[in-house]
C-alpha positions as semicolon CSV with decimal commas, in nm:
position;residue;x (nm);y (nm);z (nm)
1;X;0,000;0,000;0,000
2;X;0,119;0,343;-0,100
3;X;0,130;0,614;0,171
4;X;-0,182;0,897;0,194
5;X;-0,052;1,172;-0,086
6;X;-0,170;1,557;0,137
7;X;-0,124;1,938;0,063
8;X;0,249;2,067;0,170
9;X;0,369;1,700;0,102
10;X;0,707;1,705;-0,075
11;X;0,723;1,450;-0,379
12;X;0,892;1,377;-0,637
13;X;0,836;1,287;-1,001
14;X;0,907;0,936;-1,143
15;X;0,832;1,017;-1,462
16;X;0,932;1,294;-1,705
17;X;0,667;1,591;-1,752
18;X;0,843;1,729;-2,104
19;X;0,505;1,935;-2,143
20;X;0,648;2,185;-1,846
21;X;0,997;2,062;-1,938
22;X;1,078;1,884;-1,556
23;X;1,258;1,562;-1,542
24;X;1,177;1,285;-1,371
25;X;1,293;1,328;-0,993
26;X;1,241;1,684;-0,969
27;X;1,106;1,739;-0,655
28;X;0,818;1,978;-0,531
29;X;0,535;2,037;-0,292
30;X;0,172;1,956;-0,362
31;X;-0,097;2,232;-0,320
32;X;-0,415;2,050;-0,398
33;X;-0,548;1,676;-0,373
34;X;-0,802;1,636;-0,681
35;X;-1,051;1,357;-0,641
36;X;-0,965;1,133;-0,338
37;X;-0,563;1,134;-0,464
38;X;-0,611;1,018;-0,778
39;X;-0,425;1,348;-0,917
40;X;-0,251;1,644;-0,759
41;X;-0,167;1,984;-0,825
42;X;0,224;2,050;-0,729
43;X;0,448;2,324;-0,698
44;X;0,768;2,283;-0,872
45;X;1,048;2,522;-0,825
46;X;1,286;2,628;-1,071
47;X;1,477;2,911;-0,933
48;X;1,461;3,133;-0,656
49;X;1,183;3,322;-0,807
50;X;1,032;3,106;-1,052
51;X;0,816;2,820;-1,057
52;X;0,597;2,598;-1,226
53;X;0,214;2,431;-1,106
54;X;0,132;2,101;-1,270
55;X;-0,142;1,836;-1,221
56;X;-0,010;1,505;-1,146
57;X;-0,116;1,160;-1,168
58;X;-0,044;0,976;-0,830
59;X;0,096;0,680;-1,031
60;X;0,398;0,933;-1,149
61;X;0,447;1,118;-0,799
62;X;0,665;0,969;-0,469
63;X;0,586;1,107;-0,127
64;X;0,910;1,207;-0,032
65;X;0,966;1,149;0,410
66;X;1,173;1,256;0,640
67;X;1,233;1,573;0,795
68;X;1,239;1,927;0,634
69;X;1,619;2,089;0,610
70;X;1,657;2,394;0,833
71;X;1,954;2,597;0,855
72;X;1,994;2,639;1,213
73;X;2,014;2,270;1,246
74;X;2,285;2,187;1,458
């Protein structure tokens, strides 16, 4: 069984998306859960002030875990 897919989730892609020109493993955080996870829409950033919204199949999308990097980390 695959884990629950939720908004602010960080995934990655395991399959290109050439139609927004990301590659397969480019990561990103999903913003909206269409139809009981069957798709999602998910934020991909590109540079520090750019960024690209697609809607993903679940089959194509890994939940990413673990916890999120902070600097002050010691």
């Amino acid at each position: 069984m695959t884990d629950p897919i939720c908004e602010y989730d960080m995934v990655a892609l395991l399959a290109d998306l050439p139609e927004f020109n990301l590659p397969a493993g480019q990561t990103g955080a999903v913003v909206f859960v269409h139809d009981g996870e069957k798709a999602f829409e998910v934020e991909f950033p590109l540079t520090p002030r750019k960024s690209v919204v697609a809607t993903v199949d679940r089959s194509n999308l890994l939940k990413l875990k673990g916890e999120p990097y902070s600097r002050t980390a010691v």
